[in-house]
Every structure is written in C-alpha cells, then in structure tokens.
C-alpha positions as a Markdown table, in Angstrom:
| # | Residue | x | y | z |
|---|---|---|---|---|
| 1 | Unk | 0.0 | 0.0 | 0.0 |
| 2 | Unk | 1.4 | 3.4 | -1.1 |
| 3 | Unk | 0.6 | 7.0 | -1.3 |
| 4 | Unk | -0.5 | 7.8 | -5.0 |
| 5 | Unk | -1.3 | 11.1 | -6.8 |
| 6 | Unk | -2.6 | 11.4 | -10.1 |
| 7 | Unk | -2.6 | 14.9 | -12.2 |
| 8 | Unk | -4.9 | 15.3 | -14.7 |
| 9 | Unk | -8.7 | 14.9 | -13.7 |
| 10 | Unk | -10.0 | 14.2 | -17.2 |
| 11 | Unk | -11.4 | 10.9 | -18.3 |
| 12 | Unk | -8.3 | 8.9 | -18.3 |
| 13 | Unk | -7.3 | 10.2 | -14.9 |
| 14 | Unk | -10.6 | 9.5 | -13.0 |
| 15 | Unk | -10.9 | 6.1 | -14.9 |
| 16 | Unk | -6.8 | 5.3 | -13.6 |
| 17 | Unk | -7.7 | 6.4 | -10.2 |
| 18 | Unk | -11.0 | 3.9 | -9.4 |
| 19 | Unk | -9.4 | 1.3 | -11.2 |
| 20 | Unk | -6.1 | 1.9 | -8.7 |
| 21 | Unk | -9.0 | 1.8 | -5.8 |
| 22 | Unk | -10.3 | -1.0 | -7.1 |
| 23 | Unk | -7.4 | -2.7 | -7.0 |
| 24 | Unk | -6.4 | -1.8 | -3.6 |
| 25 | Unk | -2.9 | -0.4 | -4.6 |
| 26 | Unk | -3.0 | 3.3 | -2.5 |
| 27 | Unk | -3.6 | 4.0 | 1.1 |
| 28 | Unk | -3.6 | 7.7 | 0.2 |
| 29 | Unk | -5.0 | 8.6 | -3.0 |
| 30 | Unk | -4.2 | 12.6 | -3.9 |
| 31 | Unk | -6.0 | 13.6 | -7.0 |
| 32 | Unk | -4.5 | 17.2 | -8.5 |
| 33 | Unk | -5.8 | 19.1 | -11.8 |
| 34 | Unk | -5.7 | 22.7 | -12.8 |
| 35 | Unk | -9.4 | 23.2 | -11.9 |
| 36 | Unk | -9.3 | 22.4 | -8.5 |
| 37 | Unk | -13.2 | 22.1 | -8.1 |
| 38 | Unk | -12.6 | 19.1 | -10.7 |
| 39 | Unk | -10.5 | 17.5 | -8.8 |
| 40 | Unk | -12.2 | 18.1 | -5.5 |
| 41 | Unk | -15.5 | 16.9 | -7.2 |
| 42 | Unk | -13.4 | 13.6 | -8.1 |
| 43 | Unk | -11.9 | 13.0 | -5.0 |
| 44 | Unk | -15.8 | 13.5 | -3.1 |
| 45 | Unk | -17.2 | 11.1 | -5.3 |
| 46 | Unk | -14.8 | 8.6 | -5.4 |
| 47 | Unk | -14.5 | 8.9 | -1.7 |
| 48 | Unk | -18.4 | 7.8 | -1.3 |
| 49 | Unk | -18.0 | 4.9 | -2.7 |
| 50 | Unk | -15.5 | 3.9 | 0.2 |
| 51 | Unk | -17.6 | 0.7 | 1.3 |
| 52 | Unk | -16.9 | -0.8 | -2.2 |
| 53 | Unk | -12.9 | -1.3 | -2.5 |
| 54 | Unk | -9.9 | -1.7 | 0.2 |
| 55 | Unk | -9.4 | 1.1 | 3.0 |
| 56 | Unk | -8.0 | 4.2 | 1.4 |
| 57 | Unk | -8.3 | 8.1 | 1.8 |
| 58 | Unk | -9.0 | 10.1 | -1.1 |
| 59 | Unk | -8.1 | 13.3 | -1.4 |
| 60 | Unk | -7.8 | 16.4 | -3.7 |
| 61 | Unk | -4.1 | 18.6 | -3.9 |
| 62 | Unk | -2.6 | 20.9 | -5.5 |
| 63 | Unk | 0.5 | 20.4 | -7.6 |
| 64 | Unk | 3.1 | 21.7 | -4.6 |
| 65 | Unk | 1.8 | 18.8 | -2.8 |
| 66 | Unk | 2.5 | 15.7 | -5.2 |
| 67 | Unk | 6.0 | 15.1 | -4.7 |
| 68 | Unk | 5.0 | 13.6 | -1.4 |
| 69 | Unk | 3.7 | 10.4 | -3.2 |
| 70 | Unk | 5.4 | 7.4 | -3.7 |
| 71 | Unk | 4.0 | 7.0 | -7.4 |
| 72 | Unk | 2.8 | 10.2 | -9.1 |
| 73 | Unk | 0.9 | 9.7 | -12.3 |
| 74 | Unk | 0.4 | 12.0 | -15.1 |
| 75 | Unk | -2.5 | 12.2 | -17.3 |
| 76 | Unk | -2.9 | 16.1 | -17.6 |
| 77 | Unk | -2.9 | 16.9 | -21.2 |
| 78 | Unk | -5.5 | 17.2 | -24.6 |
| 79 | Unk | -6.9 | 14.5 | -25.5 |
| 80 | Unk | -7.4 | 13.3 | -29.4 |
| 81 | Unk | -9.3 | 14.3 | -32.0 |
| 82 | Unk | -11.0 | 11.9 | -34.3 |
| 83 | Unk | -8.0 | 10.9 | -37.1 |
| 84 | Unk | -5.9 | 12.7 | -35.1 |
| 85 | Unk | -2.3 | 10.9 | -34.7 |
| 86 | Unk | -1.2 | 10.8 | -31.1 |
| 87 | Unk | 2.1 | 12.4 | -32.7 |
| 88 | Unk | 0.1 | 15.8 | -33.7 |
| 89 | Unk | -0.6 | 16.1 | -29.5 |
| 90 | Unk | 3.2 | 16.6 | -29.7 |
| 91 | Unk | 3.7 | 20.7 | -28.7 |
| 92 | Unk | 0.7 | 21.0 | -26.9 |
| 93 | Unk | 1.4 | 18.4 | -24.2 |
| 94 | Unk | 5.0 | 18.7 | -24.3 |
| 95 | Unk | 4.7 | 21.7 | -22.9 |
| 96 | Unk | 2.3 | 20.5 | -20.0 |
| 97 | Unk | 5.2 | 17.5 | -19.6 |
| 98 | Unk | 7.7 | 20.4 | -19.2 |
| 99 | Unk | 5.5 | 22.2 | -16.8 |
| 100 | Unk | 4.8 | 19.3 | -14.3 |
| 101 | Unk | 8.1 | 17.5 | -14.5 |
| 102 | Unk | 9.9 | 21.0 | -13.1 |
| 103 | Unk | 7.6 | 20.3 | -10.1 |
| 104 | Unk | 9.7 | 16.8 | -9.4 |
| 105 | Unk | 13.1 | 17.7 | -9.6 |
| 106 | Unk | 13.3 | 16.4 | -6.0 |
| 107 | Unk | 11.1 | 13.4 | -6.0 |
| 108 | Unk | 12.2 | 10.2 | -4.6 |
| 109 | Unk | 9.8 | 8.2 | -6.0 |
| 110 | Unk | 8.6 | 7.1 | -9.4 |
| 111 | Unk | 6.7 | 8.8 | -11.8 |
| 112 | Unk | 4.4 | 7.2 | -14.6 |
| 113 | Unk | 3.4 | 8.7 | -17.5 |
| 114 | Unk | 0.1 | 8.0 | -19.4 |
| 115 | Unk | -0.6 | 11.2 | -21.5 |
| 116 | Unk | -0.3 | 10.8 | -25.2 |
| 117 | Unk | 2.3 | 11.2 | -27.1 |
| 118 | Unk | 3.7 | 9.1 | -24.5 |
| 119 | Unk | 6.7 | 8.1 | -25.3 |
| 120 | Unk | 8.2 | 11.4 | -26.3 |
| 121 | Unk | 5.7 | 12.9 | -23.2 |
| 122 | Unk | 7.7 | 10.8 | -21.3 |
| 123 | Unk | 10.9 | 11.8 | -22.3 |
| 124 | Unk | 9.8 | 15.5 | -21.9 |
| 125 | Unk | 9.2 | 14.6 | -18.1 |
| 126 | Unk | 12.5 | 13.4 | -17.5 |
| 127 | Unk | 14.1 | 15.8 | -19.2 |
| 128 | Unk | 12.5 | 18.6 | -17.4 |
| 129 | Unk | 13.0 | 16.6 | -13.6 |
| 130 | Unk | 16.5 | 15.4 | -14.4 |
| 131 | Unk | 15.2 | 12.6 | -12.2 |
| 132 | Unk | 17.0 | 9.0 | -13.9 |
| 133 | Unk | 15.9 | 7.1 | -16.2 |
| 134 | Unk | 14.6 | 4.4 | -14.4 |
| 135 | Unk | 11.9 | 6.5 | -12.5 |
| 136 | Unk | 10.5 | 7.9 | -15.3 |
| 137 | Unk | 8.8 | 5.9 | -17.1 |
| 138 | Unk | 5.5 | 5.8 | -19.6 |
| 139 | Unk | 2.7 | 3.5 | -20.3 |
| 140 | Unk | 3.9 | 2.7 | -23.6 |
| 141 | Unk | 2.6 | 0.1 | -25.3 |
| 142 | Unk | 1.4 | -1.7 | -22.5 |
| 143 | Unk | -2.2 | -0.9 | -23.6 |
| 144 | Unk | -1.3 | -2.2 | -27.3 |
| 145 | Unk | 0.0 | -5.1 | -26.1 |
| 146 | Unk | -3.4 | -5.8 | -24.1 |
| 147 | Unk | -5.4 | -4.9 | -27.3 |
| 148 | Unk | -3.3 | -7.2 | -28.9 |
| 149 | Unk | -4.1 | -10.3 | -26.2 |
| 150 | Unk | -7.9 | -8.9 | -26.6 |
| 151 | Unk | -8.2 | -9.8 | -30.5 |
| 152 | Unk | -6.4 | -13.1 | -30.2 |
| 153 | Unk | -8.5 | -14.3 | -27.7 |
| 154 | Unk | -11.3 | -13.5 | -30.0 |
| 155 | Unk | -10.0 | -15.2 | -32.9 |
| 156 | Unk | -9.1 | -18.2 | -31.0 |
| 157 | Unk | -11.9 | -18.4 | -28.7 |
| 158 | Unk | -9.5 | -18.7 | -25.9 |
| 159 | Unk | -9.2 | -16.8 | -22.6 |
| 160 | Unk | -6.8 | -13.8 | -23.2 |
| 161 | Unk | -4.9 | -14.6 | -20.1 |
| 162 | Unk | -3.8 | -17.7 | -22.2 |
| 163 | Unk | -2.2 | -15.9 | -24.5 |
| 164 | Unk | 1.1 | -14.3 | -24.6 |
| 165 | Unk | 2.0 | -11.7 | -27.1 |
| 166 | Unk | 3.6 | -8.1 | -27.2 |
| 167 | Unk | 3.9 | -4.6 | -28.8 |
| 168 | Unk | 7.0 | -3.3 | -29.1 |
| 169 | Unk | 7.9 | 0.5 | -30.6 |
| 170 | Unk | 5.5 | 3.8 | -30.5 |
| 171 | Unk | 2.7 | 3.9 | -28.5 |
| 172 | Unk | 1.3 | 5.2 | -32.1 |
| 173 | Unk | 0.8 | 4.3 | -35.7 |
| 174 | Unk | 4.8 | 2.9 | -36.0 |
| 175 | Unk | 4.0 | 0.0 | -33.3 |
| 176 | Unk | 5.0 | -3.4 | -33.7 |
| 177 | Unk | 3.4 | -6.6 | -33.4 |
| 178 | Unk | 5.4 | -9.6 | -31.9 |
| 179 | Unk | 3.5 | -12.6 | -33.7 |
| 180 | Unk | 6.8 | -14.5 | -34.4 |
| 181 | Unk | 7.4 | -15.1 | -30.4 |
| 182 | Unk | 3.4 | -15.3 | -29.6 |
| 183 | Unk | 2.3 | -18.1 | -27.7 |
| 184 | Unk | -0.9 | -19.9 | -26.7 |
| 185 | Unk | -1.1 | -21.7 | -23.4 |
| 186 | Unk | 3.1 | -22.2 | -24.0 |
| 187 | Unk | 2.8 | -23.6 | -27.8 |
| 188 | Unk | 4.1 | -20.9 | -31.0 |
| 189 | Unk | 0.7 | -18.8 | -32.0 |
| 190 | Unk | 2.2 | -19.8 | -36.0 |
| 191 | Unk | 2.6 | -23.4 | -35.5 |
| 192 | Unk | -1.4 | -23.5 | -35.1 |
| 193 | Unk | -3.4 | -25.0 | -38.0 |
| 194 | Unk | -4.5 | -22.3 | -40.9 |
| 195 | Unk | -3.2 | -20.0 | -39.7 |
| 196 | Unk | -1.7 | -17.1 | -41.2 |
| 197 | Unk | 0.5 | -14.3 | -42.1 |
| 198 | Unk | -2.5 | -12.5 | -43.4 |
| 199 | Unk | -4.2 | -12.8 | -40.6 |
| 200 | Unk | -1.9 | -11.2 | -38.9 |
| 201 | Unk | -1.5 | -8.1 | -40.9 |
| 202 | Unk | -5.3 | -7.3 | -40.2 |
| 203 | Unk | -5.0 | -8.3 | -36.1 |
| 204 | Unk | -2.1 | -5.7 | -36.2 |
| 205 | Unk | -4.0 | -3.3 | -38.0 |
| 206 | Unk | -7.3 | -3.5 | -35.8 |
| 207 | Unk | -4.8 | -2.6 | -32.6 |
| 208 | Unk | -3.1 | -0.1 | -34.0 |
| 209 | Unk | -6.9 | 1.4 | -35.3 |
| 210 | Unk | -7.9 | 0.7 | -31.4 |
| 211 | Unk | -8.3 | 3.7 | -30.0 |
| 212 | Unk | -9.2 | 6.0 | -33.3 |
| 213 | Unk | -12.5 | 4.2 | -33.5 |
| 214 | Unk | -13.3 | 4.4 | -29.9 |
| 215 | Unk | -12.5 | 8.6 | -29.8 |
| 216 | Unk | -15.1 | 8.1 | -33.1 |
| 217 | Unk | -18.0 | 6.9 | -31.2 |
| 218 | Unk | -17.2 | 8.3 | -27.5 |
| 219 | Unk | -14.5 | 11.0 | -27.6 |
| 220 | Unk | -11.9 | 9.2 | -25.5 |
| 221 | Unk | -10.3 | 6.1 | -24.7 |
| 222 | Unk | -10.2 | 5.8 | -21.0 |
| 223 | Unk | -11.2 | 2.2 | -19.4 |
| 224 | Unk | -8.5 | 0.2 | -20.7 |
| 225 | Unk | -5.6 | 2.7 | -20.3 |
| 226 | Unk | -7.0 | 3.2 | -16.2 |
| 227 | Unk | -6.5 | -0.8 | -16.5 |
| 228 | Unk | -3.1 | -0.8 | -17.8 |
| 229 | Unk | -2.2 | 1.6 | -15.6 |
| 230 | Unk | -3.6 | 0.1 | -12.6 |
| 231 | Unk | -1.7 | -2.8 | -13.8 |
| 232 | Unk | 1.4 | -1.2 | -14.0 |
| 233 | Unk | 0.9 | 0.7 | -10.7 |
| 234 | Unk | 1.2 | -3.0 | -8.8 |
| 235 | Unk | 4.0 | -4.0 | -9.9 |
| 236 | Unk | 5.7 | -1.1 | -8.3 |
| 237 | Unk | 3.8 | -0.7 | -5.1 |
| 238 | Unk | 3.9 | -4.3 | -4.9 |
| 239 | Unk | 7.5 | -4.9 | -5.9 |
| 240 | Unk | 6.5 | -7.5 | -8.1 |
| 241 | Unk | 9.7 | -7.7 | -10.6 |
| 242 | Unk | 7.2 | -8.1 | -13.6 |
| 243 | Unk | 7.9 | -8.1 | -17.2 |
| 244 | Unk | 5.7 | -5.2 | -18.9 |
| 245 | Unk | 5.9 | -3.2 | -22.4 |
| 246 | Unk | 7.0 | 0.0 | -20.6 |
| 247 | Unk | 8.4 | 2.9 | -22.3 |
| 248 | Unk | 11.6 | 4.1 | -20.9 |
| 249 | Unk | 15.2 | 5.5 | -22.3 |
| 250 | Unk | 16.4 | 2.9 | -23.9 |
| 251 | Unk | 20.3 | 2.5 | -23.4 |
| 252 | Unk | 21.5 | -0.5 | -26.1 |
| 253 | Unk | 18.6 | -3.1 | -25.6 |
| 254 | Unk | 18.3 | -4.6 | -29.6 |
| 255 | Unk | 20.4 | -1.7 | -30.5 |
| 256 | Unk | 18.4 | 1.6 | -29.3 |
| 257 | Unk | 19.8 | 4.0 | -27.6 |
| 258 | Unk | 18.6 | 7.5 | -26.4 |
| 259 | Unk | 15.1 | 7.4 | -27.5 |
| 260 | Unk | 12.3 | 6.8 | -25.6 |
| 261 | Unk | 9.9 | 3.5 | -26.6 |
| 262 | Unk | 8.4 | 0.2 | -25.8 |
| 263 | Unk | 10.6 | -2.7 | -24.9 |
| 264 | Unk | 9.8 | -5.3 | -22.5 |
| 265 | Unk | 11.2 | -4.6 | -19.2 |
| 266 | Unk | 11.0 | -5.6 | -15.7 |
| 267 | Unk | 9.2 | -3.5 | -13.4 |
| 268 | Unk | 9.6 | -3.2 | -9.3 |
| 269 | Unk | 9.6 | -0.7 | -6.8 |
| 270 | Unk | 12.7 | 1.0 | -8.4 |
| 271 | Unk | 10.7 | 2.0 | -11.2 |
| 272 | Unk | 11.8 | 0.3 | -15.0 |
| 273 | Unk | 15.1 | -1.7 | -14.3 |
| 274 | Unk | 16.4 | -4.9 | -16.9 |
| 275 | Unk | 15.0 | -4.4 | -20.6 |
| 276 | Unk | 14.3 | -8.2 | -21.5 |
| 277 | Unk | 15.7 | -8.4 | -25.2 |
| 278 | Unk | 12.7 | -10.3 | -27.3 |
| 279 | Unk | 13.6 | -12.4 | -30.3 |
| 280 | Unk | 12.7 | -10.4 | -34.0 |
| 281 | Unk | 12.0 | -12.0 | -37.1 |
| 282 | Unk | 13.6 | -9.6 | -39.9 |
| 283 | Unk | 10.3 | -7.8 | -40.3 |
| 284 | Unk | 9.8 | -7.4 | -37.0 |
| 285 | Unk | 13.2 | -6.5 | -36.5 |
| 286 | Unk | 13.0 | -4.3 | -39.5 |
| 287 | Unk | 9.6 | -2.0 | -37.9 |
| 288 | Unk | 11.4 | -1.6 | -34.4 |
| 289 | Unk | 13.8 | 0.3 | -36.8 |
| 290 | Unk | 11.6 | 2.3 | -38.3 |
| 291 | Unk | 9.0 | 2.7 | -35.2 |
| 292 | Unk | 12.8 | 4.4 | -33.3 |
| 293 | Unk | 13.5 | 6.7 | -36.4 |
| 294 | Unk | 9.5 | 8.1 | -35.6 |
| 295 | Unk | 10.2 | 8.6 | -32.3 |
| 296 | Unk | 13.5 | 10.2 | -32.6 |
| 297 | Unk | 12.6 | 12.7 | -35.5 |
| 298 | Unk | 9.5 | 13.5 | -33.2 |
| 299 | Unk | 11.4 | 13.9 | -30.1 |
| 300 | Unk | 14.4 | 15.8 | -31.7 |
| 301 | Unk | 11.4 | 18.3 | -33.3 |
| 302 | Unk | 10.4 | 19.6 | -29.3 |
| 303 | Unk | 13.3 | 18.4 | -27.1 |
C-alpha cells in the first residue's frame, strides 16, 4: 500500500484512479488538476463509494503537494481528436510534460506517465525533472500489447490470459506486433493450424486502429488505459519484478539507444530496471527500426 497522486482529472485520470482503488494499490490517493473544483469533485465522489474497495483516503491537492507520493501519475494533457495521430498532441502536451516535471526535480519516488504522445511525453518529463531514467517511465505500449491479447482471444476463442503476445515501438501508428514469439497456453501462435500471415497483418492493423475508432464513437479512450495503468501501478507498489511493455530511455537493448519506446522490461519498486531483449524476425526486427526513427525525428522536433 502506497501513497499515489494522479494529475490530470479528465477521463483517463478519473478512470486510472478507481481502477487503482479498485485494486487496492493506494492508502492515500491525492487527486490534483488545474481546476481544483474538478479534482475536489473527483476525489468526493470517489470517496463515497468507500464501502466498495480496500481502505484508502482520497483526497484532492494541488501540484506543490505531489512530490510527497510514492508513485505520481500523469495524465494532464489534450486529448485526441477523431483521425488525429497521437504524434500531432506533440507541442501542446510537451509543454504540459515540461511544466509538471519541473515540479519533481526532488522526488524520490517514481513517476508514470500515461498522457499521449507518451513516449516522447515521457521523455519530456525526464528531461524537465533530471530525475534517472529508471523512474520515469510511460505507459507505452502496455495498452497495445493488451489490445493485442484482446483480439487473439477473440480469434481463438480462448481466454486472453492464455495468450502471450507483445507490442514493441511507438505507442502510435509505428508500433510493432510480436507474432513471431506469440504463444498460446506455452505452444508458438504460427505453428497453429490455418493459420496465417494475413491474418496477422489485419490483427495488427485492428490494434493499432484501437483507440481511433473508440475517440469516433465516445470521444476518448479511457477504461482500458485506467486498467493498464492500474496494472502497472502494482508491480511497483507491490515490488513485483514483472515483465511489462513500458516505455523508458532505452540505453542498447536490440540496438536503441537515447530514444524513448516500448521494450519489454522488468518492473519493481525501483521503477523500470532490466530491458528483457525479445527475439525479432527480420520484419519485425525491421519495424522496431523504423518505429525508433519516428520517435526520434518526433522527439528531436520539441526536445
């Protein structure tokens, strides 16, 4: 049990912040946004449903006050338009990155980062905090690679906690796909009858189209990501040493340096530690390639 805050009241915000009640991973829950009657209006609701999850105070802050967390999670920031690339958030949340990472220059704890672009949010963040690398770390593709789990299940008509597959790369259009290491209940996803490369192309495809068709017919995407997030919160409260597609400064893992992206890396109380090097196939190998040159033109153009 640990002391989380979360800034940025919107829709992904409230939905990280029940899902992290729900999941019994604060004892002190401090809830910050720029409109303060927001995030007071969050943090009475939320409260009132006390008798419904695991002990824990909920409260409303301001932004002086969230460097006294253990976790601090940031999902301030504009949301996406319909069509709208999570690469063309770039300037406008950047600057809001910027902004709240100056306010944890002296934090000792870690900070998570959910607000799209993520990747090169997140390595606004830690630029602007100078806080290492290891404590700064984003969502990433963790959301992808649970779409990813979602529409094999489908296909298969198997649980999705039987299936292991990842997303490597962007959080963004430039993701990758990791069919060629994909397993069902331990056995290789493409040794399974009929199917097909094909097939694949159009799985990838309907994850990487996720979230554009939900903002088409609700505005936002915000369950899944307060899931993911929740998800990622217990492995550090809990110290759980758990391999996740988190994006962090990548220092050499599969030859990617100084950019900030998805690689599969295990995840404790220390933040993002040991990037777990997955095995490519030459296409595969060949997108994580291109999906760094994305995120490194992007980040150069604001950073």
């Amino acid at each position: 049990m640990s002391s989380v805050a979360i800034v940025g009241m919107g829709w992904v915000g409230a939905s990280v912040a029940i899902s992290t009640l729900h999941a019994g991973l604060a004892r002190d829950l401090m809830l910050c946004d720029v409109r303060a009657a927001v995030a007071e209006g969050e943090a009475m609701d939320l409260a009132h449903g006390a008798p419904y999850y695991p002990r824990a105070t909920v409260r409303a802050v301001g932004l002086d006050e969230i460097a006294s967390a253990d976790v601090v999670v940031i999902a301030a920031g504009r949301g996406g338009a319909p069509d709208e690339s999570r690469l063309q958030l770039l300037r406008d949340n950047v600057a809001i990155a910027r902004s709240i990472g100056a306010r944890l220059v002296a934090f000792r704890g870690v900070v998570v980062c959910v607000t799209n672009p993520v990747d090169v949010f997140t390595h606004a963040v830690l630029e602007a905090s100078g806080l290492p690398p290891s404590r700064v770390i984003g969502t990433g593709t963790t959301l992808d690679t649970a779409r990813l789990r979602q529409v094999l299940a489908r296909e298969l008509v198997i649980d999705a906690r039987s299936i292991h597959a990842q997303v490597v790369g962007e959080h963004g259009d430039s993701e990758v796909a990791l069919f060629s290491s994909a397993t069902v209940g331990g056995a290789r996803l493409r040794a399974r009858p009929a199917w097909s490369r094909e097939r694949e192309r159009r799985l990838a495809e309907e994850v990487r189209r996720a979230a554009y068709e939900i903002i088409r017919r609700k505005g936002s995407t915000n369950h899944a990501i307060g899931l993911a997030t929740a998800n990622l919160l217990r492995a550090i409260v809990r110290d759980e040493r758990r391999v996740l597609t988190v994006s962090r400064l990548q220092d050499g893992a599969l030859g990617v340096r100084d950019v900030v992206l998805s690689l599969p890396t295990m995840v404790d109380a220390s933040g993002a530690g040991e990037v777990i090097e997955p095995e490519l196939d030459d296409e595969e190998r060949a997108g994580l390639a291109r999906s760094t040159e994305v995120l490194r033109r992007a980040t150069a153009s604001v950073i």
